[in-house]
C-alpha positions as CSV (number, residue, x, y, z in Angstrom):
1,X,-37.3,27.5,27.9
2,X,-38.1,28.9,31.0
3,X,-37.0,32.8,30.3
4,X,-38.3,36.0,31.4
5,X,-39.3,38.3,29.9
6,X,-36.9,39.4,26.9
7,X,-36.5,40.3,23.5
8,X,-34.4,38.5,20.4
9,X,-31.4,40.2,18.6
10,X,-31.8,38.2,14.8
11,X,-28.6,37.9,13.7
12,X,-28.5,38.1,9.6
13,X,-25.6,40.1,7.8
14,X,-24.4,41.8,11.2
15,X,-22.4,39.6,12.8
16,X,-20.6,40.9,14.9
17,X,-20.9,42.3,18.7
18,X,-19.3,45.9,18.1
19,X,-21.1,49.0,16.2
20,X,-23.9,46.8,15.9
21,X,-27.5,49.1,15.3
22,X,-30.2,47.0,16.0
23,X,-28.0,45.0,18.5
24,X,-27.3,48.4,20.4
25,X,-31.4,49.0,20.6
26,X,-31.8,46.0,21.6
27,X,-29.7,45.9,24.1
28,X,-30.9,49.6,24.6
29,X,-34.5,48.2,25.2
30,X,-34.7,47.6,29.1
31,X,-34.8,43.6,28.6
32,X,-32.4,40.9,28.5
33,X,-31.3,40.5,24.8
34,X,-31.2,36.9,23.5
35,X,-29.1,36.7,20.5
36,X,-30.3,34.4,17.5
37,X,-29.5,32.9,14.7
38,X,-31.5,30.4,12.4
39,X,-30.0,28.1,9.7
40,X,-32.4,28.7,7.5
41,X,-34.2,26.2,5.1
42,X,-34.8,27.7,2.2
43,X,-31.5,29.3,1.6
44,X,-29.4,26.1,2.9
45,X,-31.4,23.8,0.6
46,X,-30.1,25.2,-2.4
47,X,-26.8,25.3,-1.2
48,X,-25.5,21.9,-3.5
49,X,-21.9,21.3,-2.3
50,X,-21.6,20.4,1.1
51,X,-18.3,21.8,1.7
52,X,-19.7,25.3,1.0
53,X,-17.3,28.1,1.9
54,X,-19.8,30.9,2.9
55,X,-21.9,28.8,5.3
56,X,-18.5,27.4,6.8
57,X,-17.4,31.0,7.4
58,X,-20.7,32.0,8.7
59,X,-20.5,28.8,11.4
60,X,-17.2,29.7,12.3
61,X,-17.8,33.3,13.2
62,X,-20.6,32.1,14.8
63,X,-18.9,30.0,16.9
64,X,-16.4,32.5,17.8
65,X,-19.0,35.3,19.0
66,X,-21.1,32.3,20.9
67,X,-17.0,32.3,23.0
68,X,-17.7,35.6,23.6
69,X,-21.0,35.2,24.7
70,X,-20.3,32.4,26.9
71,X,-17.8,34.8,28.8
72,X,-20.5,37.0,29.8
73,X,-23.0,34.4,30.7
74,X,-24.7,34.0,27.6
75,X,-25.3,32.6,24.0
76,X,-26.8,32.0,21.0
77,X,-29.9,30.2,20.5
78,X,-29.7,28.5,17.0
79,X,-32.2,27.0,14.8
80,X,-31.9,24.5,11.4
81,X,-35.4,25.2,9.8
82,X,-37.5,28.4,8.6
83,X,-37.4,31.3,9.8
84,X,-41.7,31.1,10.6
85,X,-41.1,27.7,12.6
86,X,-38.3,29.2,15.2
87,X,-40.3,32.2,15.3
88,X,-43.3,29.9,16.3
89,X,-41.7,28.3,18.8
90,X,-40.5,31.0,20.6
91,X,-43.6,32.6,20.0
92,X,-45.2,29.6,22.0
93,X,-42.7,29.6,24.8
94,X,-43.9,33.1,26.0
95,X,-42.6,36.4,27.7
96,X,-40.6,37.3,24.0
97,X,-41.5,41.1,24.3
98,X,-39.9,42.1,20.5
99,X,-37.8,41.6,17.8
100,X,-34.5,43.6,17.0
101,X,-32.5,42.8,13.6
102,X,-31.0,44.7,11.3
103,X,-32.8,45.6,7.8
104,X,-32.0,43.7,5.0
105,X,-33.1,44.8,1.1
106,X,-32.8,41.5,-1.1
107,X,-35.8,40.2,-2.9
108,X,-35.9,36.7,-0.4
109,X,-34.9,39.0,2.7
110,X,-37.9,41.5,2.1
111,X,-40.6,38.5,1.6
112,X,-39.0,37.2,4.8
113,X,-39.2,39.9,6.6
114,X,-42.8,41.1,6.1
115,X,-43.8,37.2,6.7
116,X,-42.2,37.6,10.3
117,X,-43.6,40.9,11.2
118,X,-47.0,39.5,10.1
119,X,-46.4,36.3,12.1
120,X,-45.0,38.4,15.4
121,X,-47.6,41.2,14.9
122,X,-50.5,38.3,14.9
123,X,-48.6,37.3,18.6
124,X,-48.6,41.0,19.7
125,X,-45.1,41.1,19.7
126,X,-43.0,44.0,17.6
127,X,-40.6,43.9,14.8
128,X,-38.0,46.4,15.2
129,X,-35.7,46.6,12.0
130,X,-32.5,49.3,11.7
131,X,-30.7,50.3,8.9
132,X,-26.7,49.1,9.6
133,X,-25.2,48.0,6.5
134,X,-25.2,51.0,4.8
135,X,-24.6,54.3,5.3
136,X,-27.6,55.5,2.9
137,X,-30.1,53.6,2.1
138,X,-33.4,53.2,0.1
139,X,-34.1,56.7,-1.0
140,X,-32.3,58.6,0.6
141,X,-29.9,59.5,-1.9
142,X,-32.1,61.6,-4.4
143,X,-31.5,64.0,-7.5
144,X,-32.5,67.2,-7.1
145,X,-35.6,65.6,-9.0
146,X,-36.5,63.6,-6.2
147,X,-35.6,60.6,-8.3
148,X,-33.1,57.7,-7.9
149,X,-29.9,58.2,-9.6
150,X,-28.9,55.7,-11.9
151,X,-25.5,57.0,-13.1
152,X,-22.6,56.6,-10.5
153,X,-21.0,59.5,-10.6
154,X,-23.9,62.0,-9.9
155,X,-24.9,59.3,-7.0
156,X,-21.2,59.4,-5.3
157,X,-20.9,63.1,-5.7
158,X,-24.6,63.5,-3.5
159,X,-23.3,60.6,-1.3
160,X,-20.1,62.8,-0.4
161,X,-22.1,66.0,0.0
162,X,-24.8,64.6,2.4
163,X,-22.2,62.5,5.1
164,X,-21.8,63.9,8.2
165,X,-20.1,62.4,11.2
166,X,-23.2,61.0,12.6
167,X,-23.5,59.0,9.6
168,X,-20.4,57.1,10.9
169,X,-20.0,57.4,14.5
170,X,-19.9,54.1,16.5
171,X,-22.9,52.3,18.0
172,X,-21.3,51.6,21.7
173,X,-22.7,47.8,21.9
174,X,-19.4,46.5,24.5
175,X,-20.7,49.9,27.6
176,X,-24.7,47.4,27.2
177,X,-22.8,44.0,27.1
178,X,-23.9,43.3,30.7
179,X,-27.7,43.7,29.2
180,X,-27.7,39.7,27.7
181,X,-29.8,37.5,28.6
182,X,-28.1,34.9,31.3
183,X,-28.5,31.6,30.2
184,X,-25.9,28.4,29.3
185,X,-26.5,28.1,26.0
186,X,-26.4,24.6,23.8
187,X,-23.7,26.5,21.4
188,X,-23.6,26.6,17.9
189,X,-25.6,23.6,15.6
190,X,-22.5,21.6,14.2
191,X,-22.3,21.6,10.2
192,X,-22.4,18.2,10.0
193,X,-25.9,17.9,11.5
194,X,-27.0,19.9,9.0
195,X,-25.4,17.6,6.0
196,X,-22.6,20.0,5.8
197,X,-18.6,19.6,6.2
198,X,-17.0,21.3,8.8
199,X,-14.8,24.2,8.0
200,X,-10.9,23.5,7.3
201,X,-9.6,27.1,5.6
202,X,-8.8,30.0,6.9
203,X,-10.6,33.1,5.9
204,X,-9.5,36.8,5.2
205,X,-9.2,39.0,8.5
206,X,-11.2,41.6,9.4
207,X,-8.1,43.6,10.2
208,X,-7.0,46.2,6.8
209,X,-3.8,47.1,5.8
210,X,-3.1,51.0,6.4
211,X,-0.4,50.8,3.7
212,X,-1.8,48.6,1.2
213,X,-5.0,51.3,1.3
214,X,-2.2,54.4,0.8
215,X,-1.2,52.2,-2.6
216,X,-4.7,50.9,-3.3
217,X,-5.3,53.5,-6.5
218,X,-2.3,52.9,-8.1
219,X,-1.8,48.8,-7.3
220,X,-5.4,47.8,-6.8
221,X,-5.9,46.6,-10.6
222,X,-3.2,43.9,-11.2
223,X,-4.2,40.5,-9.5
224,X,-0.4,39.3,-9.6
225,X,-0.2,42.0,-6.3
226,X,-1.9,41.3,-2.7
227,X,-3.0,44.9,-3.0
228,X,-7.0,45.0,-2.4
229,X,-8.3,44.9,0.9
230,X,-10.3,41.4,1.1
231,X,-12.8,42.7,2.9
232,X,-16.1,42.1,0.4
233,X,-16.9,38.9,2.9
234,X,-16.6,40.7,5.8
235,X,-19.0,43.3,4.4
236,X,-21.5,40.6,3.1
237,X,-21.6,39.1,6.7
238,X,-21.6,42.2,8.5
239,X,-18.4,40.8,10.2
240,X,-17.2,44.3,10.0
241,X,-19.2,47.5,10.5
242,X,-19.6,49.8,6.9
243,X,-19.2,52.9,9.3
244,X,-15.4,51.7,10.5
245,X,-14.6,51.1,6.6
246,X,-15.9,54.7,6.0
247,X,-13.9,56.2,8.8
248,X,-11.1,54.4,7.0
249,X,-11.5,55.8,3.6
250,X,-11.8,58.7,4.7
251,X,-8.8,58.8,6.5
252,X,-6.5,56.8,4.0
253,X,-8.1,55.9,0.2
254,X,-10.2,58.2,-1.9
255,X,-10.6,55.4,-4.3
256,X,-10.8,52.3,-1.6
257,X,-14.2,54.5,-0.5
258,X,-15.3,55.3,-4.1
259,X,-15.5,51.4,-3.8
260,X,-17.7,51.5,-1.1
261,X,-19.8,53.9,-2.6
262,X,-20.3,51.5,-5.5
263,X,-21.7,49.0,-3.2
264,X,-24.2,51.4,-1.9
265,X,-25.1,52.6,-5.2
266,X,-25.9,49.0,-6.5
267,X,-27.8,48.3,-3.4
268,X,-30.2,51.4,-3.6
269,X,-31.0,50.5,-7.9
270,X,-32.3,47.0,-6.2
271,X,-33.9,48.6,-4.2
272,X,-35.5,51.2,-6.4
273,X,-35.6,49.2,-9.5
274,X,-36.8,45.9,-8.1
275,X,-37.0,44.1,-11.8
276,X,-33.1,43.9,-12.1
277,X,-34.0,41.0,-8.8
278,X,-36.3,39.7,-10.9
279,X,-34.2,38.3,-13.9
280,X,-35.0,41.2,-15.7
281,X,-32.1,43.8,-17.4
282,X,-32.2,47.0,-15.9
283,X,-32.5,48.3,-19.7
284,X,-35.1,46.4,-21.1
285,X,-33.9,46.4,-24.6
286,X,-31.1,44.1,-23.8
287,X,-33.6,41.1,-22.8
288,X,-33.7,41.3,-26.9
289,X,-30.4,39.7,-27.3
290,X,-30.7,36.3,-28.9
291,X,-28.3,34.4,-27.1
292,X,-26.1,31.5,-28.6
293,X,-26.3,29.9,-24.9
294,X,-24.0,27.2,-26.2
295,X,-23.4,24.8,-23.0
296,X,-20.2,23.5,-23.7
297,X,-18.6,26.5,-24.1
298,X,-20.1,27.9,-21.0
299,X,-18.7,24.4,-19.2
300,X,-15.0,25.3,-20.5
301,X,-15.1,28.9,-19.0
302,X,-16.8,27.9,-15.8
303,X,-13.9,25.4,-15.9
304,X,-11.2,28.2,-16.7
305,X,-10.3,26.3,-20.2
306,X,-10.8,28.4,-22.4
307,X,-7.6,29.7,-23.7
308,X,-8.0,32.9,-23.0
309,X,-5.2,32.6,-19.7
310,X,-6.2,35.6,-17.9
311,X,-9.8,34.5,-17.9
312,X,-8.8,31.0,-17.0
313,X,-6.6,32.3,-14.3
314,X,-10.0,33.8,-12.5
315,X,-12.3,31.3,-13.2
316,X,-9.5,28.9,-11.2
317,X,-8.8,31.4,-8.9
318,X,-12.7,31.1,-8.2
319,X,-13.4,27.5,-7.9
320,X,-10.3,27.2,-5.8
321,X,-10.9,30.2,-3.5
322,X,-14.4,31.4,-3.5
323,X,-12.7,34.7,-4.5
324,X,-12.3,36.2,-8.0
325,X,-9.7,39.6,-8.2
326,X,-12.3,42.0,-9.1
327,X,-10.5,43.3,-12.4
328,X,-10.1,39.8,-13.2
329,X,-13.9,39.4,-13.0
330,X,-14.9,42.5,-15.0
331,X,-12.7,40.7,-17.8
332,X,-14.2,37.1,-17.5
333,X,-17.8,38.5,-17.2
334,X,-17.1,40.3,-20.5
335,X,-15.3,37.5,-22.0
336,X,-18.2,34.9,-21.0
337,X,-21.0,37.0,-22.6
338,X,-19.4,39.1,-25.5
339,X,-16.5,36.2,-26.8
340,X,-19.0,33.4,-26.0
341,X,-22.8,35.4,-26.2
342,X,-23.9,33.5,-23.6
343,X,-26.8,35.0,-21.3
344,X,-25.2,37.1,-18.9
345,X,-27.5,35.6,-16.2
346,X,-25.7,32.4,-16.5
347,X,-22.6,34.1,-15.2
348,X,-24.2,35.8,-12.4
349,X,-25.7,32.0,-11.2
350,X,-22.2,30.8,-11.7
351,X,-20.5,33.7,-9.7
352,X,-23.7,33.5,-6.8
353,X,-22.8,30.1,-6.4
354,X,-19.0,30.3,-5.8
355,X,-18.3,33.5,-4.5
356,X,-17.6,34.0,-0.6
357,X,-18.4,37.4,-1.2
358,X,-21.7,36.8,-2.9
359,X,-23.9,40.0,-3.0
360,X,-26.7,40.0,-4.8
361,X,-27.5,43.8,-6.0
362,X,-23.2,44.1,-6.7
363,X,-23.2,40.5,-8.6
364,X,-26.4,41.6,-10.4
365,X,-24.9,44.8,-10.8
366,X,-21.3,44.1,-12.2
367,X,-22.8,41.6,-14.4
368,X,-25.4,44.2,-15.7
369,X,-22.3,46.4,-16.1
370,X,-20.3,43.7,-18.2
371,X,-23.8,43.0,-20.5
372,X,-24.2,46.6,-21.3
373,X,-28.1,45.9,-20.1
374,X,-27.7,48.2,-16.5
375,X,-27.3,51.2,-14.8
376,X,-24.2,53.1,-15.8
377,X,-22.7,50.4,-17.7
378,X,-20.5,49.8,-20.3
379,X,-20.9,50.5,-23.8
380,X,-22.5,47.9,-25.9
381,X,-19.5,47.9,-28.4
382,X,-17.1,48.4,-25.9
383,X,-15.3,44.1,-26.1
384,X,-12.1,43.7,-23.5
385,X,-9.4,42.2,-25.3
386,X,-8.0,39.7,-22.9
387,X,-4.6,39.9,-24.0
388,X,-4.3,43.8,-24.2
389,X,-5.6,43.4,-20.8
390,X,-3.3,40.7,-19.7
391,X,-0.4,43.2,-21.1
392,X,-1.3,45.9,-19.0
393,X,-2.6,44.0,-15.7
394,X,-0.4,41.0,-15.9
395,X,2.5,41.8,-18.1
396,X,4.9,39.6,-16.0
397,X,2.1,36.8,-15.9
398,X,2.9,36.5,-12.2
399,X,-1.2,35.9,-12.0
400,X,-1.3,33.6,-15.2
401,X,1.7,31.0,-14.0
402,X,0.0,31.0,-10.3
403,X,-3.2,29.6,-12.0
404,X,-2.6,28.2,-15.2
405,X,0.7,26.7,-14.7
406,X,0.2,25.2,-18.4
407,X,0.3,28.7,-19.9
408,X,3.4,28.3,-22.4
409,X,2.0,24.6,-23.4
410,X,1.6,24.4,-26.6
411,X,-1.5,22.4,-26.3
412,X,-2.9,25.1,-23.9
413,X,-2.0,27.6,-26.4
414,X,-3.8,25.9,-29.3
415,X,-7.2,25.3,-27.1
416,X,-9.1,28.7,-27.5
417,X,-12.5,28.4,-27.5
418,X,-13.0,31.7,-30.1
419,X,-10.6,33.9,-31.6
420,X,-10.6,37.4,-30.5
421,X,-11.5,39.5,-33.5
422,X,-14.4,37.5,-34.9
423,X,-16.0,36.9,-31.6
424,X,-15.9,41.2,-31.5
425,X,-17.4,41.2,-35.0
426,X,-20.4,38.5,-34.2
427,X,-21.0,40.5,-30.8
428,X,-21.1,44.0,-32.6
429,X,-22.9,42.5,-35.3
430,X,-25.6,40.8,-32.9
431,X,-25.9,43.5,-30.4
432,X,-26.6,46.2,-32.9
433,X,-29.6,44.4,-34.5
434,X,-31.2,43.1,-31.8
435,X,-31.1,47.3,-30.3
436,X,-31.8,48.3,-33.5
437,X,-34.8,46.4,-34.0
438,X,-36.0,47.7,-30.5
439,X,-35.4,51.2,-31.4
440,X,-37.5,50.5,-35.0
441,X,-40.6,49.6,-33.0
């Protein structure tokens, strides 16, 4: 490539063209801006179904920013390898001046990153990294200690009390969209040259509901409603910018920006408390619990048949969807590892590898929360009763018959994996010694 000289936007979790930070630097920077993207390696490898719904919604709002690209005379440049060999061979087609991308806290994204700032830095070229998908991050939400808060409410109150406008004011990107770099771009790699199928669905729109957020505290727990906004993929991606979705709550949900909060909160405990992205409970005692671990009854509920209809209803919901009502999945997290005392960690693999909305520190954090091993979570003895919640979430079973369609079978009704009250007992019973013997030593 035969460019001048320019920098590199990486695209990562932001993408999108509008209220982008370290796309508004960049373009900010006095250089033509190539934009970026890399397919990369090490996460697409582990990727085992083909037809995998997040990569097919990351190709195809890739391929609808590359059309708006293309109409001002520019594009992506894409690579299908690791991050260090496109870096490489940019590095050795010369004039790259620096780096823009957004940053990016999980534990693969933070090796990544210092890799590529070492690798650049070694070229004499800089790394410029913005903070975009959050409003606070790191430390900067402190106790009056100085110290990380690990309870939610304490956090969201500080949260509050800090934001100012400028926290969520709008990075102009479309007044710098003349500063790309001109060039006719090859497009978009196709999925199928990288051993994936092409995408088929539709996905949720970026666009929210200004009604359904005036009702979202009162109808935002029962699944059998279209009443939460289906925005948690658009977040992940960075398809939509966290500082709109904070204008929004501001202006129109109390509770749908308490929401938002939480993903903040769960993001700064990865952050400061690094071992929960290490396999490790955030309480330590918990990594006591001997597990029953019993595969085929972690098959059954990763297959929703287990009985239990409201927990079968989500697991379905899941495999069908790549989406999981999040009430739905407090109550089949709890199910999987109090009913069935099966490793909590198992879940959280199972829910990484199916859900479009995959986040790793609010995965990691809500099934933490459903263990009783993190950060503000549940009580150790505190078991859902699926039906009692199926009663007061699903009393019409309008979510149930949509999924399990069997329900009122009698040979549905006589396939539950546990009953209720002695799975409650064995849990109590199991839980309790294995903290008690911690606390003896």
């Amino acid at each position: 490539m035969n460019f001048p000289s320019y920098v590199v936007f990486w695209f990562r979790r932001d993408l999108r063209l509008e209220d982008n930070t370290g796309l508004f630097q960049a373009l900010k920077s006095g250089f033509p801006v190539l934009p970026v993207f890399i397919f990369d390696k090490n996460i697409l490898d582990k990727l085992e179904n083909p037809e995998d719904k997040r990569l097919r919604f990351i190709h195809s709002i890739l391929c609808s920013l590359q059309d708006k690209l293309a109409a001002r005379g520019s594009g992506f440049r894409t690579f299908y390898g690791s991050p260090e060999e496109a870096f490489r061979t940019l590095i050795s087609e010369g004039n790259l001046k620096a780096v823009y991308a957004n940053h990016d806290y999980e534990p693969y994204a933070k090796e990544r990153d210092g890799s590529i700032s070492n690798l650049l830095s070694s070229a004499g070229i800089s790394f410029l990294t913005f903070k975009d998908q959050v409003i606070f991050e790191k430390q900067e939400v402190l106790s009056a200690q100085g110290n990380p808060y690990t309870v939610f409410t304490p956090y969201a109150n500080r949260w509050r009390s800090l934001l100012k406008a400028d926290d969520y004011h709008v990075r102009d990107c479309a007044s710098l969209g003349g500063n790309f770099l001109s060039w006719s771009s090859s497009g978009i790699i196709p999925l199928e040259d990288m051993g994936f199928v092409p995408a088929v669905e539709e996905f949720p729109p970026t666009t929210i509901s200004e009604d359904l957020l005036r009702a979202y505290a009162e109808k935002r727990d029962f699944p059998g409603l279209p009443a939460t906004s289906r925005i948690g993929v658009h977040l992940r991606f960075g398809t939509i910018s966290i500082r709109h979705c904070v204008r929004i709550g501001l202006q129109l949900s109390a509770t749908w920006l308490n929401e938002l909060i939480w993903r903040e909160f769960y993001m700064q405990i990865l952050w400061n408390f690094p071992q929960v992205g290490e396999g490790k409970s955030f309480k330590p005692a918990y990594d006591r619990i001997p597990w029953r671990n019993d595969p085929e009854e972690f098959a059954l509920w990763c297959e929703g048949k287990t009985g239990f209809a409201i927990v079968d209803a989500g697991m379905r919901e899941l495999n069908s969807t790549g989406f999981m009502h999040n009430r739905v999945r407090m109550i089949a997290a709890s199910f999987l590892v109090k009913h069935l005392l099966i490793d909590w960690r198992w879940g959280e693999a199972y829910f990484a590898g199916k859900l479009l909305d995959f986040d790793f520190s609010a995965n990691n954090g809500g099934w933490q929360w459903a263990a009783s091993s993190g950060c503000d979570a549940a009580p150790y003895f505190r078991v859902f009763n699926p039906i009692l919640q199926t009663q007061k979430f699903d009393k019409n079973l309008d979510y149930i018959k949509k999924w399990v369609p069997e329900y009122n079978s009698l040979s549905y009704m006589q396939q539950a994996v546990v009953e209720h009250s002695f799975a409650r007992e064995r849990v109590l019973k199991v839980f309790k010694e294995a903290l008690g013997a911690v606390a003896g030593n």
